[in-house]
Structure formats: C-alpha cells, structure tokens
N, C-alpha and C positions, 0 to 999 in steps of 0.2 A: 641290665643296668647295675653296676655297683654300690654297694651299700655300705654305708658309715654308721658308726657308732656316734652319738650325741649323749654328752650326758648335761642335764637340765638341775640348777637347782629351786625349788620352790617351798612354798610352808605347808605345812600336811594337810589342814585343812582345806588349801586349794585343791588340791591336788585330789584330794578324797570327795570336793565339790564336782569339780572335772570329768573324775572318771564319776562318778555317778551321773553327770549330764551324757556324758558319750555313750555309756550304756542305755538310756534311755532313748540316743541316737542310733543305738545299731553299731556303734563303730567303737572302734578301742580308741586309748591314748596316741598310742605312735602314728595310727592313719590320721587322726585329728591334727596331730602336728604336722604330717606331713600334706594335708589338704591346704591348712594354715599357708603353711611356707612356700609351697606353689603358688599361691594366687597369686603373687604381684609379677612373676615371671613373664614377659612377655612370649617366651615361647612356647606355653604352656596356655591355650585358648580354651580350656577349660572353665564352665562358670559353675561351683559349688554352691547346691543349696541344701541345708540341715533342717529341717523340723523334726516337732516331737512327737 
C-alpha cells in the first residue's frame, strides 16, 4: 500500500500529552493517527481497542 506524508499542526504541550499517552499504549504517534483515521472507513472492519 502507498504512503503519504501528512503534516499536522498542533501546540506542544498536546503533543507532548499524546506521545506520552501512546507510549504508555505500546504504540507511536503516526499508528495512533493512523488507527484514529481508519475507524470510520467502512472498508476497514476493523474494531480498535487501547488500554493502559
């Protein structure tokens, strides 16, 4: 599958919340986003679940 670059802007502090939750998740920023952006897809019957 091909892959796109995205760039995001947000405030640091989020961002330094985020990746600190994801790390505590097992998972980086970019699969977070891209678990995020799949779910409403219908072709994608996938159901994500994150605890900590």
């Amino acid at each position: 599958m091909e892959t796109v670059n995205v760039t995001v802007r947000m405030e640091g502090q989020a961002r330094g919340d985020t990746a600190k939750l994801f790390s505590e998740l097992g998972i980086g920023t970019t699969r977070a986003i891209n678990v995020f952006l799949k779910l409403p897809c219908p072709k994608e019957r996938y159901r994500y679940y994150l605890s900590a």
